[in-house]
N, CA, C and O atoms as CSV, one atom per row, in Angstrom:
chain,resi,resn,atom,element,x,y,z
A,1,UNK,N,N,223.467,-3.882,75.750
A,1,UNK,CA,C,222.577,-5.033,75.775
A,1,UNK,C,C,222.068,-5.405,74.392
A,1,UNK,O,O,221.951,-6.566,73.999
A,2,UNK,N,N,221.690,-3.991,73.479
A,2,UNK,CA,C,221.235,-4.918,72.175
A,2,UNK,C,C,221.816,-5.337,71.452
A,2,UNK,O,O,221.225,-5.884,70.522
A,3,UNK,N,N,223.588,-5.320,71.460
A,3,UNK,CA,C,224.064,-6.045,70.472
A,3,UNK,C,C,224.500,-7.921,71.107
A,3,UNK,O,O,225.211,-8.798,70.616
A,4,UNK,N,N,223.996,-7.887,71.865
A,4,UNK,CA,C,223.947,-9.347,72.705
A,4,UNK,C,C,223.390,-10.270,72.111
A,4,UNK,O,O,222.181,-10.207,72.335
A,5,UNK,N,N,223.691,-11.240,71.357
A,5,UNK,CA,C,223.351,-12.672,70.413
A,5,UNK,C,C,222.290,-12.866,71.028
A,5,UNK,O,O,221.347,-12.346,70.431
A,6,UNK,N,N,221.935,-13.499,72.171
A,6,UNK,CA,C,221.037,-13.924,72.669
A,6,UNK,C,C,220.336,-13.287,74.447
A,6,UNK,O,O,220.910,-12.396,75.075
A,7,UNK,N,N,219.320,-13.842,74.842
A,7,UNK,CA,C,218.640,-13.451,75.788
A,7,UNK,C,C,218.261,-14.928,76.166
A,7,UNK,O,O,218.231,-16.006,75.572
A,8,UNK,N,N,218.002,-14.500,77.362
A,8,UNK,CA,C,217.386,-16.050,78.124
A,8,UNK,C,C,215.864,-15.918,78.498
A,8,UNK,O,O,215.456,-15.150,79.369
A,9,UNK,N,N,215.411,-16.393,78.069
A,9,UNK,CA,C,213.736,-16.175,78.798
A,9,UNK,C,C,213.081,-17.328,79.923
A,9,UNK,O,O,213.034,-18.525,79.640
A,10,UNK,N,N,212.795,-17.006,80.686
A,10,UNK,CA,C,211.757,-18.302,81.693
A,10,UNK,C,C,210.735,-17.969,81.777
A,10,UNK,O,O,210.370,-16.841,82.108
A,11,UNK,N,N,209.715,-19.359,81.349
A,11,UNK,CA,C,208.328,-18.804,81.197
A,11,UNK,C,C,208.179,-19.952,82.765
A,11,UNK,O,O,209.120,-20.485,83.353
A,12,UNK,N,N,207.047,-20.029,83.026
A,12,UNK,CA,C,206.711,-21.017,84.133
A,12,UNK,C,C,205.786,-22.195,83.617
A,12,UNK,O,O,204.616,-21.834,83.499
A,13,UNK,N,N,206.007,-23.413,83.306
A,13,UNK,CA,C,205.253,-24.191,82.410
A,13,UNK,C,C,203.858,-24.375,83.082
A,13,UNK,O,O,203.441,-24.251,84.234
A,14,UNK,N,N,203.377,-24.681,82.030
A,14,UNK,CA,C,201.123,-24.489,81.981
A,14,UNK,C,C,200.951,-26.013,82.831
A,14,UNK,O,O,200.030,-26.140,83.639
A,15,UNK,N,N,201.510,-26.661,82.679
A,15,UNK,CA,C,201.264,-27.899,83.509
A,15,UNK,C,C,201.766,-28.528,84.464
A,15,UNK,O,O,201.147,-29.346,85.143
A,16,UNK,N,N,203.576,-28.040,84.699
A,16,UNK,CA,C,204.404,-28.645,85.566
A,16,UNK,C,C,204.627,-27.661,86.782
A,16,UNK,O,O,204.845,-28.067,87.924
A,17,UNK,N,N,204.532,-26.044,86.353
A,17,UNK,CA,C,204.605,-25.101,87.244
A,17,UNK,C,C,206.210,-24.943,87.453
A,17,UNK,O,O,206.641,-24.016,88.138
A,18,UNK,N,N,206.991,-25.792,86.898
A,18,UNK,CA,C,208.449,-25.387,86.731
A,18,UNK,C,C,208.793,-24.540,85.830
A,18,UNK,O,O,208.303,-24.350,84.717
A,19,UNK,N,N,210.046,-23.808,86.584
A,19,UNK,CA,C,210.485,-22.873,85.656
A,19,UNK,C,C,210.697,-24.000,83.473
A,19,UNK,O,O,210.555,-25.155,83.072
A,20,UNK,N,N,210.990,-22.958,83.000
A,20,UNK,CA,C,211.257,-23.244,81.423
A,20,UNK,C,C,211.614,-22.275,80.763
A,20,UNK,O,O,210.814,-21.589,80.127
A,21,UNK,N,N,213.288,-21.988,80.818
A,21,UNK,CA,C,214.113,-21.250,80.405
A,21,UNK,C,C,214.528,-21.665,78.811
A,21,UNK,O,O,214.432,-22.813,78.378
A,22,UNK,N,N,214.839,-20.909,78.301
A,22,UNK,CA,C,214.813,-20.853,76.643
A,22,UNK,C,C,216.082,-19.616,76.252
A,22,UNK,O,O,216.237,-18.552,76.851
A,23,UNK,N,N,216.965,-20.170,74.978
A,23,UNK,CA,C,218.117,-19.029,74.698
A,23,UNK,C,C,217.058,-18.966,73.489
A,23,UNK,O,O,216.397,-19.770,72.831
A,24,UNK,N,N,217.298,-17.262,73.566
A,24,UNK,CA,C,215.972,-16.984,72.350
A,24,UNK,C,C,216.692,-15.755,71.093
A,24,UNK,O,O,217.319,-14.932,71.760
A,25,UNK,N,N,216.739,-15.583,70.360
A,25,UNK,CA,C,217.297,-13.674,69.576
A,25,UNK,C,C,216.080,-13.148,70.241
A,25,UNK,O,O,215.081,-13.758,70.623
A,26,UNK,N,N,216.562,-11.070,70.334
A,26,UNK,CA,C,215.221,-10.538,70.771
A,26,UNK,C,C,216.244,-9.589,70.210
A,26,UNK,O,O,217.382,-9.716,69.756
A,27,UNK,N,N,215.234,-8.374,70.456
A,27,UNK,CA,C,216.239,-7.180,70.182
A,27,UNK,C,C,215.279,-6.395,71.116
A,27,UNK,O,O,214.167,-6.890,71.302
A,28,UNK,N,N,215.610,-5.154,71.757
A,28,UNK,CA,C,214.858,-4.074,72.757
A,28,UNK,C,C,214.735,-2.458,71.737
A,28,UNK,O,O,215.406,-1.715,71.020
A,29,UNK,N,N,213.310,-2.644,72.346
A,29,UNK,CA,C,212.571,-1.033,71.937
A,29,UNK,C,C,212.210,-0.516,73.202
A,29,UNK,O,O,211.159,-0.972,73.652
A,30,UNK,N,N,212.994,0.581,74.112
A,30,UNK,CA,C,212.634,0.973,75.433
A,30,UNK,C,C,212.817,-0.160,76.750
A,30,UNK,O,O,213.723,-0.834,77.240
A,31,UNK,N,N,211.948,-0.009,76.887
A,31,UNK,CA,C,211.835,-0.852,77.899
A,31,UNK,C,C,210.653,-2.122,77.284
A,31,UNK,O,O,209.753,-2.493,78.037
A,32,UNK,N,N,210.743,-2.512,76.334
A,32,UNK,CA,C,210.206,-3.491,75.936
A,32,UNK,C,C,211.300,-4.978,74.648
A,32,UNK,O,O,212.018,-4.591,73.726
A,33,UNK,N,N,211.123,-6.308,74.943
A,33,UNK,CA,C,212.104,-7.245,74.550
A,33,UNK,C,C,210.888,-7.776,73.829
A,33,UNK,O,O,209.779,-8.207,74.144
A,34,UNK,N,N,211.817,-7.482,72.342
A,34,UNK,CA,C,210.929,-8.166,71.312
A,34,UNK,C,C,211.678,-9.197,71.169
A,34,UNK,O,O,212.881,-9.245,71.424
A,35,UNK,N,N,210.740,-10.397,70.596
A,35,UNK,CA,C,210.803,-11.800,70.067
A,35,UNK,C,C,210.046,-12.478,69.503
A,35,UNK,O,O,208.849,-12.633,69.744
A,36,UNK,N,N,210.888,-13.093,68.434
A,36,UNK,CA,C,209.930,-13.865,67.295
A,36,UNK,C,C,209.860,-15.397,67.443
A,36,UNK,O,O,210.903,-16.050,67.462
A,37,UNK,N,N,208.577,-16.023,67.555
A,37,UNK,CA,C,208.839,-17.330,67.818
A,37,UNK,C,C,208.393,-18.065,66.028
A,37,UNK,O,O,207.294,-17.958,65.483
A,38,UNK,N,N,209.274,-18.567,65.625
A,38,UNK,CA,C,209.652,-19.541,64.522
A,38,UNK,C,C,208.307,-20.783,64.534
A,38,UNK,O,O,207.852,-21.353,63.543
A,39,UNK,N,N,207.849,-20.972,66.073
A,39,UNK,CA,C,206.914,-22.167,65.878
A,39,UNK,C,C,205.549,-21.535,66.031
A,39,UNK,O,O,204.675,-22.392,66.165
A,40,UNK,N,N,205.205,-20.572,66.047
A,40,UNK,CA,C,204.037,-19.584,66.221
A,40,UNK,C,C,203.438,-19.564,67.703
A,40,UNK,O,O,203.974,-19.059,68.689
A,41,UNK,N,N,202.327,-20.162,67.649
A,41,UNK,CA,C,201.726,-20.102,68.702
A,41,UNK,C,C,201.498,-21.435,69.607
A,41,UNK,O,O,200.994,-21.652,70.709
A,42,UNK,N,N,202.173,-22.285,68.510
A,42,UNK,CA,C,202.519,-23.685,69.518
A,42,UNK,C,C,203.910,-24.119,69.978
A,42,UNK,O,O,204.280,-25.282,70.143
A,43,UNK,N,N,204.578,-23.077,70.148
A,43,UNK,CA,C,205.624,-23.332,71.049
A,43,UNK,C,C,205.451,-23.365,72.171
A,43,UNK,O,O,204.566,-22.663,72.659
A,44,UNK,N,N,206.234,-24.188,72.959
A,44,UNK,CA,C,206.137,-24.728,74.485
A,44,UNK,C,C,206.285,-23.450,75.249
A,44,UNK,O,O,205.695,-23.370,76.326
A,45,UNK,N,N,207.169,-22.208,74.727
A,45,UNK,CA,C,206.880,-21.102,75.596
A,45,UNK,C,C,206.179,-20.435,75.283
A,45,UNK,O,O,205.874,-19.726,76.242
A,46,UNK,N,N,205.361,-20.027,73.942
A,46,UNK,CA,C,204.693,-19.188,74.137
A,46,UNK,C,C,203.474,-19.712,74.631
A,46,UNK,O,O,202.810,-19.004,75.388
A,47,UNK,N,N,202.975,-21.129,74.244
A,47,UNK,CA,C,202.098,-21.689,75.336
A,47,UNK,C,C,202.089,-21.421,76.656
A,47,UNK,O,O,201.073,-21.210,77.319
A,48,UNK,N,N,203.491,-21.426,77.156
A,48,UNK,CA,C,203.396,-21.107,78.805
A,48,UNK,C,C,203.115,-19.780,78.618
A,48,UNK,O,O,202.044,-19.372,79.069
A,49,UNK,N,N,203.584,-19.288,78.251
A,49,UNK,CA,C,203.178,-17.089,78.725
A,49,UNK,C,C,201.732,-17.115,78.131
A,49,UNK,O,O,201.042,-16.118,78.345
A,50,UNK,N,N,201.375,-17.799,77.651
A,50,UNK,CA,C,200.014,-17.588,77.508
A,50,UNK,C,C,199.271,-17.846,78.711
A,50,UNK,O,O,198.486,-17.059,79.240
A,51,UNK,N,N,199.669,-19.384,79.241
A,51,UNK,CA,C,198.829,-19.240,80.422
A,51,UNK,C,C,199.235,-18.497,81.608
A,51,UNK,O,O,198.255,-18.201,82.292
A,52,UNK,N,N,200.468,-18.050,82.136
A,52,UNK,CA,C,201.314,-17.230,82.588
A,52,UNK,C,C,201.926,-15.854,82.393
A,52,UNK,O,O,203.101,-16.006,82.726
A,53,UNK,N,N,201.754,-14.642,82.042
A,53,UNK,CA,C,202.332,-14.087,81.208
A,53,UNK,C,C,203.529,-13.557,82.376
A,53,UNK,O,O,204.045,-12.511,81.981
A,54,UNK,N,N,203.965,-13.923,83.416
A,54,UNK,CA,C,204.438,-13.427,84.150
A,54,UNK,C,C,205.949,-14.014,84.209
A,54,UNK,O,O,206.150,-14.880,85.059
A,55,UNK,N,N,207.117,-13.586,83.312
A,55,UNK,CA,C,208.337,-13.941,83.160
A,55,UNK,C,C,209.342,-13.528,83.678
A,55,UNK,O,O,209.102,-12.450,84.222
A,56,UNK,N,N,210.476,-13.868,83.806
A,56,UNK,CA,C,211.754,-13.613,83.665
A,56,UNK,C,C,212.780,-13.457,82.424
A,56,UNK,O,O,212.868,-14.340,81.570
A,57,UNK,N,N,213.599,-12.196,82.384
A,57,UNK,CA,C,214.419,-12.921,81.288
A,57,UNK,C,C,215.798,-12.022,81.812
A,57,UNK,O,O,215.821,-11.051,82.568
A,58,UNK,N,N,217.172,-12.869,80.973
A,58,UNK,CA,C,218.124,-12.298,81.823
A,58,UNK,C,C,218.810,-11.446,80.446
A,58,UNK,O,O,218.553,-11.844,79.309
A,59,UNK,N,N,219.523,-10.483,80.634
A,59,UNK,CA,C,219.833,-9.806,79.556
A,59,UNK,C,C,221.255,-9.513,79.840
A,59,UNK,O,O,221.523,-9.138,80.981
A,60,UNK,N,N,222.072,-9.612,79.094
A,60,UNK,CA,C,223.317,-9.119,79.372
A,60,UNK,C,C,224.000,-9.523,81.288
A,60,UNK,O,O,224.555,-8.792,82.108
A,61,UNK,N,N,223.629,-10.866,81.335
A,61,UNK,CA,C,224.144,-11.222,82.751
A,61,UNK,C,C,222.797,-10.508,83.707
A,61,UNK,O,O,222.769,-10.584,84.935
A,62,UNK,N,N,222.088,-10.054,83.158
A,62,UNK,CA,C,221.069,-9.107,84.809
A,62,UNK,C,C,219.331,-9.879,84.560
A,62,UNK,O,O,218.986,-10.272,83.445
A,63,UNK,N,N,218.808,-9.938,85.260
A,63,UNK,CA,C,218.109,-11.023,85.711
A,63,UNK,C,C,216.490,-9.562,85.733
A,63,UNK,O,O,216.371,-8.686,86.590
A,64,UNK,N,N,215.742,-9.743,84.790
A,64,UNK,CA,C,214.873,-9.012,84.743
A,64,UNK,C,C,213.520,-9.309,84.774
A,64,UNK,O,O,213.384,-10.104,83.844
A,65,UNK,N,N,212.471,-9.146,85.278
A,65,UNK,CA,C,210.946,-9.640,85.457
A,65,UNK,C,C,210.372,-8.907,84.533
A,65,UNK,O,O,210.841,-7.875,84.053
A,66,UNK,N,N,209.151,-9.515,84.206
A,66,UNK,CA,C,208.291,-8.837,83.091
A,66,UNK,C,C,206.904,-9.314,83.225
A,66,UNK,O,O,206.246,-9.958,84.042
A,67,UNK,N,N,206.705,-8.653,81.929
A,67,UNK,CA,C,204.820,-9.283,81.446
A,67,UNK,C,C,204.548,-9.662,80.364
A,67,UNK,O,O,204.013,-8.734,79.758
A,68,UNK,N,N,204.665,-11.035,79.426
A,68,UNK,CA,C,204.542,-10.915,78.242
A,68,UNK,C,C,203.432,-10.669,77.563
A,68,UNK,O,O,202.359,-10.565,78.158
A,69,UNK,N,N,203.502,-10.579,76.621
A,69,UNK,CA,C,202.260,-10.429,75.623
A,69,UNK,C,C,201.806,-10.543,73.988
A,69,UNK,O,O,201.755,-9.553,73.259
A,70,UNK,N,N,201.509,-11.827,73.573
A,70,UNK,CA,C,201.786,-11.766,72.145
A,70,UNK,C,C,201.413,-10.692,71.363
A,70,UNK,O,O,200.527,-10.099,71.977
A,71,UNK,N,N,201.713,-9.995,70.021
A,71,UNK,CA,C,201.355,-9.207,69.597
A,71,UNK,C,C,200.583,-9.659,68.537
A,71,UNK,O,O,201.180,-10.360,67.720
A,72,UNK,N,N,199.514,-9.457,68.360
A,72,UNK,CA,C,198.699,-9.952,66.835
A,72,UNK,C,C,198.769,-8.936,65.636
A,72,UNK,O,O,199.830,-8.362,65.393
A,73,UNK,N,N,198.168,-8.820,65.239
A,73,UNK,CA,C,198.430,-7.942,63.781
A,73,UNK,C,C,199.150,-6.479,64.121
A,73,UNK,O,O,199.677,-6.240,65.208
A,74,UNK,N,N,199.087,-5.569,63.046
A,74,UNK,CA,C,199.203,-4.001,63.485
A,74,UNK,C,C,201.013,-3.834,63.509
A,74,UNK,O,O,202.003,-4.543,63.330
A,75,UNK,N,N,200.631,-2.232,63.896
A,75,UNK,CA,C,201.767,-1.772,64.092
A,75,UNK,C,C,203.068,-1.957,64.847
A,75,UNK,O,O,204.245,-1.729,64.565
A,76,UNK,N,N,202.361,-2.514,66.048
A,76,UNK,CA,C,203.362,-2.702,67.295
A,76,UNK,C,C,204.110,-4.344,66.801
A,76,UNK,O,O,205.175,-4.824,67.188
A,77,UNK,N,N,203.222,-4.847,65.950
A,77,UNK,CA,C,203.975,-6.518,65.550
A,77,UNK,C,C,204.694,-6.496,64.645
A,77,UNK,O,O,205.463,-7.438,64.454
A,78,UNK,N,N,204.647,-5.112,63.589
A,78,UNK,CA,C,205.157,-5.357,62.473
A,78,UNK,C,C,206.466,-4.701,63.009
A,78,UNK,O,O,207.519,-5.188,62.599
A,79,UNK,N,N,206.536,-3.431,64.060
A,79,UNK,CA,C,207.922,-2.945,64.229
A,79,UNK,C,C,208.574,-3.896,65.510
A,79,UNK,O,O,209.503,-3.440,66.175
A,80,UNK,N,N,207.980,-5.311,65.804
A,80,UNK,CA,C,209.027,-6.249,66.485
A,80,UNK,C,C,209.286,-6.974,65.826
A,80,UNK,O,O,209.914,-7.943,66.252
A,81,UNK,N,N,208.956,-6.890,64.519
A,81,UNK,CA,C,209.079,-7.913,63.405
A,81,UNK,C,C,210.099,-7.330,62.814
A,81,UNK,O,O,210.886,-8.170,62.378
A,82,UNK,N,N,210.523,-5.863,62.549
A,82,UNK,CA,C,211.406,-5.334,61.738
A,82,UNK,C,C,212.806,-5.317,63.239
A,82,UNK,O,O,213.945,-5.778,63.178
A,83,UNK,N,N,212.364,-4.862,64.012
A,83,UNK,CA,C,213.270,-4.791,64.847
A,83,UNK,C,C,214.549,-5.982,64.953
A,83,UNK,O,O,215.688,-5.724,64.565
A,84,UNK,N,N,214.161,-7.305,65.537
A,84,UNK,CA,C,214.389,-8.477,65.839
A,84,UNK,C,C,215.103,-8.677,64.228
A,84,UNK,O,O,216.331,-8.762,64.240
A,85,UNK,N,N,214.410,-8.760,62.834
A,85,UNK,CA,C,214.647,-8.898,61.736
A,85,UNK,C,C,216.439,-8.225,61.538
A,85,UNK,O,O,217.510,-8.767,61.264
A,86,UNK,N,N,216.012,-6.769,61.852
A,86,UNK,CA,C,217.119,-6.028,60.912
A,86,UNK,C,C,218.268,-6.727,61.654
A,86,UNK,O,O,219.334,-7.096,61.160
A,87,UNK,N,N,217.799,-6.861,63.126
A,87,UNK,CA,C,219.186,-7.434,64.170
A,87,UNK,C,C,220.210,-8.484,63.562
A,87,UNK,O,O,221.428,-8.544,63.392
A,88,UNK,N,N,219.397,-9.069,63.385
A,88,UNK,CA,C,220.247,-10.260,63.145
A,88,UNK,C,C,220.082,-10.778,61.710
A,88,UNK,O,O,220.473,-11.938,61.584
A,89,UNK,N,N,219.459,-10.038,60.273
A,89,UNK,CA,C,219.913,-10.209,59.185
A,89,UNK,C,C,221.196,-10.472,58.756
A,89,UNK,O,O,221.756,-11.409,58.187
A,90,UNK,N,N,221.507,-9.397,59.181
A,90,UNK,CA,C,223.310,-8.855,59.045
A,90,UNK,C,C,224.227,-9.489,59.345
A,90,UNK,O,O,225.343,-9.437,58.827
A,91,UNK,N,N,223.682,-10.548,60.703
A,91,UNK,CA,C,224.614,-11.410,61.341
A,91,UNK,C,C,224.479,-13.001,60.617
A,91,UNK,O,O,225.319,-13.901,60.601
A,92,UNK,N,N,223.236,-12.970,60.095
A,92,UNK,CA,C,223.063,-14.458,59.507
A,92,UNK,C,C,223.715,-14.736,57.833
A,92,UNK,O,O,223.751,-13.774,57.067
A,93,UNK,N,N,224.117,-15.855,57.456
A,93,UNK,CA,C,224.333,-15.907,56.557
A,93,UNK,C,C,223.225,-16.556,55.437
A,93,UNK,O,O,223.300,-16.709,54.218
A,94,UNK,N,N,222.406,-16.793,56.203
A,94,UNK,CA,C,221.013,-16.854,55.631
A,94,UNK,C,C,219.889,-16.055,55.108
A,94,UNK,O,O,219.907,-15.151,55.944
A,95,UNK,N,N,218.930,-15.759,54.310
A,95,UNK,CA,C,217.699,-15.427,54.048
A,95,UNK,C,C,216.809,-15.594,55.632
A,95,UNK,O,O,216.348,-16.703,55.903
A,96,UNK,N,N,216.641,-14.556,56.508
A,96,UNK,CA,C,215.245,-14.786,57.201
A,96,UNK,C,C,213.863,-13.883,56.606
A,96,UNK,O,O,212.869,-13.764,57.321
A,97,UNK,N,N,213.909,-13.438,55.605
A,97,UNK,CA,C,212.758,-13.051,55.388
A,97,UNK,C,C,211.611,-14.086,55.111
A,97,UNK,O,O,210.477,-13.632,54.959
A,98,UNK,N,N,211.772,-15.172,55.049
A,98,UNK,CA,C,210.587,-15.949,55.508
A,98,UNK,C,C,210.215,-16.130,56.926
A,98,UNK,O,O,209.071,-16.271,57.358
A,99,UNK,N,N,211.230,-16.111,57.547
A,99,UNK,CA,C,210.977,-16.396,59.173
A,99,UNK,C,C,210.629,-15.037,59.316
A,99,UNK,O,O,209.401,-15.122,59.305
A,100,UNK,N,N,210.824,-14.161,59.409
A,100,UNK,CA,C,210.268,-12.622,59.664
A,100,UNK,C,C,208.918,-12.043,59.324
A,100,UNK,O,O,208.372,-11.080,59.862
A,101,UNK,N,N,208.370,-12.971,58.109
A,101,UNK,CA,C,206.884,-12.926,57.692
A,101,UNK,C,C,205.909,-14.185,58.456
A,101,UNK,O,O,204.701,-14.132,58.226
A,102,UNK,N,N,206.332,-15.100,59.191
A,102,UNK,CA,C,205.528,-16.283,59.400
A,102,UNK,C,C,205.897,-16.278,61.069
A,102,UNK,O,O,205.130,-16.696,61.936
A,103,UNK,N,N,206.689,-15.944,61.209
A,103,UNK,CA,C,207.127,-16.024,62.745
A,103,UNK,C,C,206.090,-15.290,63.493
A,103,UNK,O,O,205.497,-14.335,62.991
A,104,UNK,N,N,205.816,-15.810,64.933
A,104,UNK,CA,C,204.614,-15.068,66.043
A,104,UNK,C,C,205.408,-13.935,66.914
A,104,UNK,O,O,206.227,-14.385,67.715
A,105,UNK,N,N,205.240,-12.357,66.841
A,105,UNK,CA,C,205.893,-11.463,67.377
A,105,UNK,C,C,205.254,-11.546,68.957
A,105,UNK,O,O,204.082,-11.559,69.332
A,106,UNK,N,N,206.503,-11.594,69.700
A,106,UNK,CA,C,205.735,-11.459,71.417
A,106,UNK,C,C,206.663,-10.514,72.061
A,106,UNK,O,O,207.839,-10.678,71.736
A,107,UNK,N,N,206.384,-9.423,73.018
A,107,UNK,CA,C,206.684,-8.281,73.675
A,107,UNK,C,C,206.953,-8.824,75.199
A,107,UNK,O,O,206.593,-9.972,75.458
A,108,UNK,N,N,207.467,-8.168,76.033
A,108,UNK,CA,C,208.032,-8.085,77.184
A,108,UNK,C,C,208.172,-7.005,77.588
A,108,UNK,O,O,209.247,-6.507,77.257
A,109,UNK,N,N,207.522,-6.377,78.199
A,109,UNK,CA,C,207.307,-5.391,78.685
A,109,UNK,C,C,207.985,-5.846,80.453
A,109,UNK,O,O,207.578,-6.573,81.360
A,110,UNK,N,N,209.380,-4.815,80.220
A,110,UNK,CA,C,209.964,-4.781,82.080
A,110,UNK,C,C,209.598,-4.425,82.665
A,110,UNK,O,O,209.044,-3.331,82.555
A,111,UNK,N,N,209.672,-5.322,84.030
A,111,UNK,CA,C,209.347,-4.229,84.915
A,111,UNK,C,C,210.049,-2.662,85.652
A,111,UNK,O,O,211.257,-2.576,85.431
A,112,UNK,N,N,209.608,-1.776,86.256
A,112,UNK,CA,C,210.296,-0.804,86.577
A,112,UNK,C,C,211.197,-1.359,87.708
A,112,UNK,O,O,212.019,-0.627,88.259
């Protein structure tokens, strides 16, 4: 699963109550799906898991429920920040170390 380009996430939107599925990079620590959102805290999904934190995301074809949760400062943000980062450095032909310092780290914690 973690060498998988992408992940799908569905948040449930704050106003329409419809699903709002998104192809996102993440990379996994345990049983937790890190992801960096590029628009911070005004993206349309992390807006929804804010008012919702109660998601879906599908990983490798399998269809998984969760709990999100943004991460704010500290330890646990900086190693979904390195995580997600190292993933897909390697694969980009770009510089993301700006996106890796400015980007909003958010967790997913699966369910059992």
């Amino acid at each position: 699963m973690a060498d998988d380009d992408y992940c799908y996430l569905t948040t449930t939107g704050r106003r329409t109550g419809r699903p709002h599925r998104i192809e996102i990079w993440y990379a996994i620590d345990g049983r937790t799906v890190c992801l960096l959102s590029g628009g911070g805290d005004s993206a349309d999904w992390v807006r929804n898991l804010l008012a919702d934190p109660t998601v879906s995301i599908e990983l490798d074809g399998q269809l998984h429920s969760g709990k999100a949760r943004v991460l704010g400062g500290g330890e646990a943000a900086e190693q979904a920040r390195s995580l997600v980062f190292d993933k897909y450095q390697a694969r980009d032909n770009g510089d993301l170390t700006d996106w890796r310092r400015r980007a909003l780290p958010v967790a997913i914690d699966l369910a059992t």
